[in-house]
VOZAMI-884801 format. One record per residue: residue number from 1; chain; x, y, z of N, C-alpha, C in turn. Coordinates in nm, 4 decimals, m for minus. Example, Ala and Ser with C-alpha at 12.3 -4.5 7.8 and 13.67 -1.06 7.14 Angstrom:
2
[1,"A",[1.3190,m0.5690,0.7800],[1.2300,m0.4500,0.7800],[1.3200,m0.3300,0.7800]]
[2,"A",[1.2850,m0.2250,0.7080],[1.3670,m0.1060,0.7140],[1.2900,0.0030,0.7870]]
This chain:
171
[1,"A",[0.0824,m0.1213,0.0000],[0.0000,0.0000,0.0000],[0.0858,0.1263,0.0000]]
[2,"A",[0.2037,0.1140,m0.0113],[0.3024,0.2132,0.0129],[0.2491,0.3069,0.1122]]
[3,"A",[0.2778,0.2646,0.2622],[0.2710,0.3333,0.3735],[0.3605,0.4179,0.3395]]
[4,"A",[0.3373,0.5972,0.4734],[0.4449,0.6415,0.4806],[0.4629,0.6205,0.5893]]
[5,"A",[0.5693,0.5280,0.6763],[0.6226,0.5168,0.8010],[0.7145,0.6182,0.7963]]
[6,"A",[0.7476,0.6024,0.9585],[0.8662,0.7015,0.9942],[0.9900,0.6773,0.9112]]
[7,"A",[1.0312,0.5578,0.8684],[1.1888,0.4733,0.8301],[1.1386,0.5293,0.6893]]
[8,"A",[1.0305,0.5278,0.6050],[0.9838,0.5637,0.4525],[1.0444,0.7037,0.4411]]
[9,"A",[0.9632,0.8012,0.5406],[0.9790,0.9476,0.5169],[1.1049,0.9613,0.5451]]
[10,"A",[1.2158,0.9161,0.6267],[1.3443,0.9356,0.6732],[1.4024,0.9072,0.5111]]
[11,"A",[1.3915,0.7956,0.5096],[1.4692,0.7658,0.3659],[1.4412,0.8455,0.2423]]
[12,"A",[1.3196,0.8708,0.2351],[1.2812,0.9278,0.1285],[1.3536,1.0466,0.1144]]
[13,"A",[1.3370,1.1322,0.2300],[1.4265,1.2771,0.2526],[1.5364,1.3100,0.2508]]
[14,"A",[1.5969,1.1694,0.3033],[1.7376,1.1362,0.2981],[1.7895,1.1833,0.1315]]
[15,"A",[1.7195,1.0491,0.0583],[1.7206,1.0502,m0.0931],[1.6878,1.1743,m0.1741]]
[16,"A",[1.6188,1.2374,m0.1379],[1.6029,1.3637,m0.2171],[1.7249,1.4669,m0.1970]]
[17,"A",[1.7649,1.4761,m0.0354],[1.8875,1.5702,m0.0419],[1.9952,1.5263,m0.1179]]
[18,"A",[2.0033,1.3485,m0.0929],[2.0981,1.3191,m0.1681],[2.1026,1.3421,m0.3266]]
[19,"A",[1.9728,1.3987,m0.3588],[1.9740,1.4101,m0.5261],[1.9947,1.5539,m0.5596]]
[20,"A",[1.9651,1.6557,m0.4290],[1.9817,1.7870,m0.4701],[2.1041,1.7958,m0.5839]]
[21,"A",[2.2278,1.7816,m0.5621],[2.3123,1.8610,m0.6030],[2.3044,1.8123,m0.7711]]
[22,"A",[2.2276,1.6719,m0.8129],[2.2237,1.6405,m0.9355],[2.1381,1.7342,m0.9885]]
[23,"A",[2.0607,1.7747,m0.9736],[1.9192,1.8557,m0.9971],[1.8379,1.7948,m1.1222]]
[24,"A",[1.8636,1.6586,m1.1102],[1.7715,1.5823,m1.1800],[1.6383,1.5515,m1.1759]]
[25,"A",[1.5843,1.5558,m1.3138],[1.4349,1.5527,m1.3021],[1.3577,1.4221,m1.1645]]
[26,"A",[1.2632,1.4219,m1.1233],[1.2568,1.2866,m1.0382],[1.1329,1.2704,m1.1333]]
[27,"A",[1.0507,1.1159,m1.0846],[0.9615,1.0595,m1.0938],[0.8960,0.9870,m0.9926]]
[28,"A",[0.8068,1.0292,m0.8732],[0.7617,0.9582,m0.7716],[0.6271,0.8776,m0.8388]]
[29,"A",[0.6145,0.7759,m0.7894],[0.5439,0.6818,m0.8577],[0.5668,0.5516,m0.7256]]
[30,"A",[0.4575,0.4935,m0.7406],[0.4171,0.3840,m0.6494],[0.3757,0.2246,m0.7216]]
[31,"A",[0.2848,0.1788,m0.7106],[0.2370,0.0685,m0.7843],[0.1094,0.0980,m0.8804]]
[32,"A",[0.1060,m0.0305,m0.9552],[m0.0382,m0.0378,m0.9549],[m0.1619,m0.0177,m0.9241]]
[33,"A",[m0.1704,m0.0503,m0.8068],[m0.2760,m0.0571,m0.7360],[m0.2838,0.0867,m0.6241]]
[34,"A",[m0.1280,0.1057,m0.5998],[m0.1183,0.2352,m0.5108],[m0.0239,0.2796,m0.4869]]
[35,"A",[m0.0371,0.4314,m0.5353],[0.0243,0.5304,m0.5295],[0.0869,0.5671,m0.3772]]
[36,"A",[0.0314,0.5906,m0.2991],[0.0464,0.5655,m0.1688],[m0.0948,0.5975,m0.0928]]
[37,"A",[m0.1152,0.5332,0.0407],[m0.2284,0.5523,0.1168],[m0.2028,0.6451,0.2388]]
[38,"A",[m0.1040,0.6780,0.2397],[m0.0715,0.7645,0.3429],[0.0068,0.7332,0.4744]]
[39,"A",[0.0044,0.7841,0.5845],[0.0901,0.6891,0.6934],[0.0117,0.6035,0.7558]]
[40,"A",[0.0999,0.5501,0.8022],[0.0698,0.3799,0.8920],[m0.0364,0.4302,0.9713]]
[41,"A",[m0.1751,0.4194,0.9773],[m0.2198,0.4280,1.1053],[m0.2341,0.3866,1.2539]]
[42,"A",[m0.1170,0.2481,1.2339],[m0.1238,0.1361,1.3093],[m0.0197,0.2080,1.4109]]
[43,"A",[0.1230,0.2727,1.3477],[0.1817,0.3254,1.3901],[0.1820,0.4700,1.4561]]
[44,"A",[0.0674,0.5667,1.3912],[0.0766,0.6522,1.4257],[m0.0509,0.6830,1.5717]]
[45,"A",[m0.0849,0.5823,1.5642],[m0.2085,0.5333,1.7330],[m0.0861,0.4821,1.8153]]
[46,"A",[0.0048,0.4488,1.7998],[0.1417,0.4201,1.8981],[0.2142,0.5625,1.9360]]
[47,"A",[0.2005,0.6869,1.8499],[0.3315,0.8359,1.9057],[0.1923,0.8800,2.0175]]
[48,"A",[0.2369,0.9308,2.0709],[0.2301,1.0581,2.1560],[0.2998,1.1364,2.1834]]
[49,"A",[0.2889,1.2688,2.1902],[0.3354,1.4300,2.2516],[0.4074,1.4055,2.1412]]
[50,"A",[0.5571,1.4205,2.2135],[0.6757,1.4900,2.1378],[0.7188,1.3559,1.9878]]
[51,"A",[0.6766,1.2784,2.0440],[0.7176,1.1493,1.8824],[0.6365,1.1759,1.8360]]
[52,"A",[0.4799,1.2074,1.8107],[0.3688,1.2521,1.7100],[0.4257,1.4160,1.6234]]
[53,"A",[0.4519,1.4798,1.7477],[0.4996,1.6025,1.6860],[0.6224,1.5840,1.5636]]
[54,"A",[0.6952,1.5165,1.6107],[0.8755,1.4505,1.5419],[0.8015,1.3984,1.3892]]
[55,"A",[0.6723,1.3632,1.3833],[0.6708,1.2679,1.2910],[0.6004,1.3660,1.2144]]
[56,"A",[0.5261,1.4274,1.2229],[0.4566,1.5576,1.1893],[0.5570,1.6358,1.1249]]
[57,"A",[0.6350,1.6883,1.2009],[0.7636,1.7678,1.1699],[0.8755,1.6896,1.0214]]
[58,"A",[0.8679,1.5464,1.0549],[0.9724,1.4534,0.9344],[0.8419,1.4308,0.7729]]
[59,"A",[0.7386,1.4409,0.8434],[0.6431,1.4481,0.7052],[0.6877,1.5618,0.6423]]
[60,"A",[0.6186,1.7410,0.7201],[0.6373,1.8212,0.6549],[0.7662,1.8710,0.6288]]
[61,"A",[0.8571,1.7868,0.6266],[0.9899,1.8257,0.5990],[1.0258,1.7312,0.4408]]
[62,"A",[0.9281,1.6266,0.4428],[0.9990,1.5563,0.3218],[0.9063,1.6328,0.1943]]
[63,"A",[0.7575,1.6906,0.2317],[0.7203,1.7383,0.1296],[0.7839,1.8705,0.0972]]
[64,"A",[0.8283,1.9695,0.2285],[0.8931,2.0657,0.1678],[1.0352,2.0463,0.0839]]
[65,"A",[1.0704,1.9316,0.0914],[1.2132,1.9013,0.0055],[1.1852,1.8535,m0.1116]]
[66,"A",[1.0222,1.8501,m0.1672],[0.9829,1.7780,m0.2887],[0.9493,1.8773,m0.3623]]
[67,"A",[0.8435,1.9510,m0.2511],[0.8165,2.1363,m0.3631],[0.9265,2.1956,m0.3930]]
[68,"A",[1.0390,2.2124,m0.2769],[1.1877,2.3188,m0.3234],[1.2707,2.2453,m0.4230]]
[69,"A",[1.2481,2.1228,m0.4132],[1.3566,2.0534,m0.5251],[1.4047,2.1545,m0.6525]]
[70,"A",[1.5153,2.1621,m0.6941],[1.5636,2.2277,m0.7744],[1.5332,2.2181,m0.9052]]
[71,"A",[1.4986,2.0464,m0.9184],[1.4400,2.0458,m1.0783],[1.2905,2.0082,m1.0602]]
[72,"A",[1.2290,1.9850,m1.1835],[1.0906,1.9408,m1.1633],[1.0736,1.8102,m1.0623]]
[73,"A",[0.9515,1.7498,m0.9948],[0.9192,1.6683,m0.9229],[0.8092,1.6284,m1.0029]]
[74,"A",[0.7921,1.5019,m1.0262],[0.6076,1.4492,m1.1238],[0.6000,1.3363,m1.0116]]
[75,"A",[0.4585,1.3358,m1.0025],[0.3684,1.2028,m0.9829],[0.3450,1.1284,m1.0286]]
[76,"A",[0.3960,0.9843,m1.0507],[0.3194,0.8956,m1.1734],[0.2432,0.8549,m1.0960]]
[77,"A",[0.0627,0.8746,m1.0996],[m0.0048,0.8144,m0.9909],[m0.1019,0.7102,m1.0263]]
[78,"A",[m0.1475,0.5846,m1.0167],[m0.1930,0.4714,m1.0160],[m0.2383,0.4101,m0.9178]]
[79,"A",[m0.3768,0.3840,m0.9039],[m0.4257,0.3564,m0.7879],[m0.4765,0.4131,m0.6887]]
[80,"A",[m0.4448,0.3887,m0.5504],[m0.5000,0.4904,m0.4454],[m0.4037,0.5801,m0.3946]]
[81,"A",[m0.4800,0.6945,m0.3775],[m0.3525,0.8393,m0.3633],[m0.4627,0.8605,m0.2606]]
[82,"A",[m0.4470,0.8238,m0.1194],[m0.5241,0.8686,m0.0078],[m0.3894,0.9404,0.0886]]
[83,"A",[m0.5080,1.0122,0.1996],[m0.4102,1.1055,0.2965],[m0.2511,1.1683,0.2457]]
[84,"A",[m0.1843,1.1121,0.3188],[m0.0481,1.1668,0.3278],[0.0130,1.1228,0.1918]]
[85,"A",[m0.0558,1.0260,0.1285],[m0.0420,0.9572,m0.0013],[m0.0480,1.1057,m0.1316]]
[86,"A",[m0.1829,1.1640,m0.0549],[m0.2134,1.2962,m0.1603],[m0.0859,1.4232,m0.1157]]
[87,"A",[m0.1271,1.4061,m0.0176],[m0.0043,1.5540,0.0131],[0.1278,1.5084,m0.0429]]
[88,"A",[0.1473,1.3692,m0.0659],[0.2813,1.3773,m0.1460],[0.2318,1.4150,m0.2696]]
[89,"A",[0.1616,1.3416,m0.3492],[0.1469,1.4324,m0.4760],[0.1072,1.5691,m0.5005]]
[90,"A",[0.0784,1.6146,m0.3879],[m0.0197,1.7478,m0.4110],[0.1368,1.8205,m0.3746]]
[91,"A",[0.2729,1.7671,m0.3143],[0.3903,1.8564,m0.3200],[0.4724,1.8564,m0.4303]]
[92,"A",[0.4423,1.7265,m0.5433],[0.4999,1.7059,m0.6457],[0.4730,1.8591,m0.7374]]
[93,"A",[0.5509,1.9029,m0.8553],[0.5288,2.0227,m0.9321],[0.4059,1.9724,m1.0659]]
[94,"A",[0.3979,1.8530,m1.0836],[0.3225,1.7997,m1.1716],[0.2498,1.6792,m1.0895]]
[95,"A",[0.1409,1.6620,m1.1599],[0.0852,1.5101,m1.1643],[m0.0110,1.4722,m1.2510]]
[96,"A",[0.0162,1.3143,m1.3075],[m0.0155,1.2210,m1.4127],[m0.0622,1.1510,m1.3684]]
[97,"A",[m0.2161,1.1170,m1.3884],[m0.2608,0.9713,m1.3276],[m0.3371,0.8912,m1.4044]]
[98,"A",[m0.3261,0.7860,m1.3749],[m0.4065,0.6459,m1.4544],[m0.5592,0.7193,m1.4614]]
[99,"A",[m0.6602,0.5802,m1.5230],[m0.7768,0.6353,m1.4913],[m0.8710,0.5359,m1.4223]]
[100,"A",[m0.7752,0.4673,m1.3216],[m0.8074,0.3774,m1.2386],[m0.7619,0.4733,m1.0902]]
[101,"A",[m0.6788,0.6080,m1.1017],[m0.6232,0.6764,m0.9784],[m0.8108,0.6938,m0.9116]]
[102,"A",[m0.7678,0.7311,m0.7477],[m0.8716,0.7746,m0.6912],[m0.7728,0.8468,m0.5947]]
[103,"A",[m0.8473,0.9266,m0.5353],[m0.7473,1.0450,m0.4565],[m0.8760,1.0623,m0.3467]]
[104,"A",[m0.8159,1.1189,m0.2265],[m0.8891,1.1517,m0.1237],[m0.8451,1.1830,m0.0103]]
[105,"A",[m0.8342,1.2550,0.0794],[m0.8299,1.2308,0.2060],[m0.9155,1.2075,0.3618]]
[106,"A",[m0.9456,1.1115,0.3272],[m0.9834,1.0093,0.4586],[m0.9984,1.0671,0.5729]]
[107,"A",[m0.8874,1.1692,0.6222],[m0.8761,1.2012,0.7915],[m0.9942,1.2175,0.8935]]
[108,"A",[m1.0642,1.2936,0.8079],[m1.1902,1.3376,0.8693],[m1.2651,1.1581,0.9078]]
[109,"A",[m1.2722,1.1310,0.8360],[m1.3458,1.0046,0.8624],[m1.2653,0.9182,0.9515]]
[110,"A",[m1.1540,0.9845,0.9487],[m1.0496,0.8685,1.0965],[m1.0726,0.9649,1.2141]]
[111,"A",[m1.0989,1.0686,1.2516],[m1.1325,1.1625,1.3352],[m0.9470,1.2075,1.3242]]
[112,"A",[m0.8852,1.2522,1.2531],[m0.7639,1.2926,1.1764],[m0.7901,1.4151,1.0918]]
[113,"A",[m0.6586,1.4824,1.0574],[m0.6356,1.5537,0.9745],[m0.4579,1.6091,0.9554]]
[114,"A",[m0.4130,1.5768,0.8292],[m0.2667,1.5671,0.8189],[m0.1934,1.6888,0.8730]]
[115,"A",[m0.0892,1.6557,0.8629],[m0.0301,1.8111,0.9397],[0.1268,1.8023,0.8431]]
[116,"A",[0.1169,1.7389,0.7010],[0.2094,1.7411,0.6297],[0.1435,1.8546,0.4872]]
[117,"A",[0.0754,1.9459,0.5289],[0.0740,2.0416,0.4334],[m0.0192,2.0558,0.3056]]
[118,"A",[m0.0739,1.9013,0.2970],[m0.1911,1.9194,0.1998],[m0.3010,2.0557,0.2369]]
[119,"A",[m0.3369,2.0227,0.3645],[m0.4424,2.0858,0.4309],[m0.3642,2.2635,0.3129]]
[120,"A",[m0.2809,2.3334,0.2863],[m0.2511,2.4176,0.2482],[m0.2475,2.4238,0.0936]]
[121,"A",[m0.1676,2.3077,0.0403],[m0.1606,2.3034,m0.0915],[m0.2935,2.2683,m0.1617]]
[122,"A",[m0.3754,2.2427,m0.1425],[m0.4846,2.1012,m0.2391],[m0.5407,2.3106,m0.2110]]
[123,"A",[m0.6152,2.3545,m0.1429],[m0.6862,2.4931,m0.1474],[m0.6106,2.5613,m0.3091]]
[124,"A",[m0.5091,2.5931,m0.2649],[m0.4198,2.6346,m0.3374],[m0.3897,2.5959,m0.4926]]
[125,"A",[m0.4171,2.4783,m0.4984],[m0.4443,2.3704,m0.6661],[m0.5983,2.3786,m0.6989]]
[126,"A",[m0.6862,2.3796,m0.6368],[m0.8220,2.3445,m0.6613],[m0.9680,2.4331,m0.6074]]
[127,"A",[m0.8780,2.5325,m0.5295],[m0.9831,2.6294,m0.4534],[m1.0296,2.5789,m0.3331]]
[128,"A",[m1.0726,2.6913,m0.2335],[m1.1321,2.6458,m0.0877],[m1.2383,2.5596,m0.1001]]
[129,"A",[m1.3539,2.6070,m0.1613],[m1.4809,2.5071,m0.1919],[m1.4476,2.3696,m0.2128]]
[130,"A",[m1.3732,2.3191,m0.3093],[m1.3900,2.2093,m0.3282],[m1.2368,2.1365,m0.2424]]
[131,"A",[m1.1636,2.1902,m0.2385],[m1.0398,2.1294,m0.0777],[m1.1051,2.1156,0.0500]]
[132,"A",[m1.2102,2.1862,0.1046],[m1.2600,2.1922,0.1900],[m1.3737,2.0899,0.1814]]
[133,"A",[m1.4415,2.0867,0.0700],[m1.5767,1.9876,0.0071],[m1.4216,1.7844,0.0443]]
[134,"A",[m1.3397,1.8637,m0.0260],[m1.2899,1.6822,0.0279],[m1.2314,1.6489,0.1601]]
[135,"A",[m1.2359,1.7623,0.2291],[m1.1366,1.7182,0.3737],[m1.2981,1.6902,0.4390]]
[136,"A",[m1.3721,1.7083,0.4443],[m1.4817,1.7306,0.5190],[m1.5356,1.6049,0.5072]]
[137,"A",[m1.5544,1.6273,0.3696],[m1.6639,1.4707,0.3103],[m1.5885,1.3375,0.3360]]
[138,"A",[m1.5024,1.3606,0.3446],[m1.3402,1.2379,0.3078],[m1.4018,1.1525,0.2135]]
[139,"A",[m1.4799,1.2112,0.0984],[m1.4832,1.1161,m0.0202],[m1.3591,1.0924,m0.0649]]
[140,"A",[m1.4524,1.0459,m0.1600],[m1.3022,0.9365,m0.2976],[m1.3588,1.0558,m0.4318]]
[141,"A",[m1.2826,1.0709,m0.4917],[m1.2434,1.1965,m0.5778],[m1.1461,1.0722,m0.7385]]
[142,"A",[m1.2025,1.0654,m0.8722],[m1.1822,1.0126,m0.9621],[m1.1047,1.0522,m1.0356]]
[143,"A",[m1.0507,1.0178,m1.1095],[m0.9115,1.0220,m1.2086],[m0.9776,1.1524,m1.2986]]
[144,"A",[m1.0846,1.1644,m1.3276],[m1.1672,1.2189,m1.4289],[m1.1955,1.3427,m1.3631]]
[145,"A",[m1.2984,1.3160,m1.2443],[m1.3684,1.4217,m1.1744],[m1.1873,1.5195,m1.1226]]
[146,"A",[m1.0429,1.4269,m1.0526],[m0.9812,1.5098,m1.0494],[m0.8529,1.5853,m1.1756]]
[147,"A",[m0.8966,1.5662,m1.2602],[m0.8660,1.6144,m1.3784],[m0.9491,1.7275,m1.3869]]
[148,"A",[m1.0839,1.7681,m1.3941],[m1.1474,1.8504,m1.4096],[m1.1399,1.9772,m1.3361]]
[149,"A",[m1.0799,1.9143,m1.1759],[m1.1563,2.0201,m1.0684],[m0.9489,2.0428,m1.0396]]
[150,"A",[m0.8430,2.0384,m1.1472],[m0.7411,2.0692,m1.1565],[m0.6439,2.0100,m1.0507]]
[151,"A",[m0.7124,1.9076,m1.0064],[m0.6063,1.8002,m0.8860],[m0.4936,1.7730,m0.9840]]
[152,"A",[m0.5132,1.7207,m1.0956],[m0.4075,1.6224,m1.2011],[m0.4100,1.7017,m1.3200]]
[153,"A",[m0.2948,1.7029,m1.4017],[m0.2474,1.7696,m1.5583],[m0.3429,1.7174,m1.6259]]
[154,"A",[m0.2916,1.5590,m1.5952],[m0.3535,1.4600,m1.7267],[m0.4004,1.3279,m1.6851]]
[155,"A",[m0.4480,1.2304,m1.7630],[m0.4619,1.0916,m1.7097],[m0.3861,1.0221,m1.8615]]
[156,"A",[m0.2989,0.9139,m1.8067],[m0.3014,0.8649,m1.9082],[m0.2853,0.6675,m1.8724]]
[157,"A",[m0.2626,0.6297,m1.9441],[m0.3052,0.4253,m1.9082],[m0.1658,0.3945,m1.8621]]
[158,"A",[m0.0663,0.4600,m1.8748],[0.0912,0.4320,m1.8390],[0.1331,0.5488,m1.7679]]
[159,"A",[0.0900,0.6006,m1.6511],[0.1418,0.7291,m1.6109],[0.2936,0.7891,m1.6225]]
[160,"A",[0.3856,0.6529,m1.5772],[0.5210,0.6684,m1.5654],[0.5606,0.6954,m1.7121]]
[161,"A",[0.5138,0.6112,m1.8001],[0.5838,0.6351,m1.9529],[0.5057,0.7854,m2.0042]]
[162,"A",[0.4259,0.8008,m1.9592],[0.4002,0.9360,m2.0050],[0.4578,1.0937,m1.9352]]
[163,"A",[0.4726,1.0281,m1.8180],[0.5628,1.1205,m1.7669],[0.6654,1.1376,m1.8026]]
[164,"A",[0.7149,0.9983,m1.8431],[0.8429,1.0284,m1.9383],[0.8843,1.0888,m2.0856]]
[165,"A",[0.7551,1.0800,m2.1758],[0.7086,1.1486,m2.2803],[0.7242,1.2755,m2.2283]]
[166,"A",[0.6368,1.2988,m2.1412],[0.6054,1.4339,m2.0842],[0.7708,1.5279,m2.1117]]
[167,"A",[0.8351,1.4687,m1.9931],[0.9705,1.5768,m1.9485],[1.0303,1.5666,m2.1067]]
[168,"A",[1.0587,1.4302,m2.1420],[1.1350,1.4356,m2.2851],[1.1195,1.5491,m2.3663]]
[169,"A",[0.9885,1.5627,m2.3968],[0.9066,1.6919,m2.5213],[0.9428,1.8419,m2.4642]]
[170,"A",[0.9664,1.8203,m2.3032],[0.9521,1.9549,m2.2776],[1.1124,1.9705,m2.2987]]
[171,"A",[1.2288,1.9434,m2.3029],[1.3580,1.9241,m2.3183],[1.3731,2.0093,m2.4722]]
């Protein structure tokens, strides 16, 4: 389901500084079936106080190292792009999704709400009305419907190879 655990976001952040100085294009991309679902909930009913805060703090630190990245950042997204799953794509500079993607964030319906920065960006991509219409509702939001309402660029049946089309053309 591509959790984001604590050891995920560490590495992940790790990996991105380690790519700064290349300033190579990236491609975040997950599976088939999922893009990512967001963090462990199993794990995150285990922090309290200051380790909830730490983990809070290592989220919004890996998405701010995905928006500042020096070169472009894309989403190849496929599957389920829930919670912390979305705020990673919603920090990516682009996103491409299947037309099997579904996007959402859940929190509300976990009695939750992320503190890795979607809550700021998705307003910001799509307007208050309808960012606010999905944190609330914690519907499921479609490859189609989020194409329209400007969540995603494009949809296409191979996200990754089109992302790769994508950067190529723009070169």
């Amino acid at each position: 389901m591509n959790r984001l655990t604590q050891t995920c976001v560490v590495s992940l952040t790790e990996t991105l500084h380690g790519l700064r100085r290349e300033a190579c294009t990236l491609v975040i991309a997950g599976n088939s079936h999922f893009f990512s679902v967001g963090a462990n909930l199993e794990e995150i009913a285990t922090l309290k106080g200051p380790a909830a805060y730490q983990f809070c703090r290592l989220g919004q630190g890996l998405m701010a190292a995905i928006e500042n990245f020096p070169a472009p950042v894309y989403a190849a997204i496929s599957g389920y792009c829930m919670g912390g799953g979305l705020d990673l794509a919603l920090s990516c500079h682009r996103r491409i999704a299947s037309p099997n993607a579904i996007f959402g964030h859940r929190g509300a319906a976990l009695g939750l709400i992320t503190g890795w920065g979607g809550t700021q960006r998705l307003p910001r991509l799509i307007g208050k009305a309808r960012a606010l219409e999905m944190f609330v509702a914690a519907g499921k939001v479609s490859a189609a419907q989020a194409l329209r309402m400007g969540l995603i660029d494009r949809i296409a049946e191979d996200p990754i190879a089109e992302t790769c089309r994508w950067i190529r053309d723009m070169r």
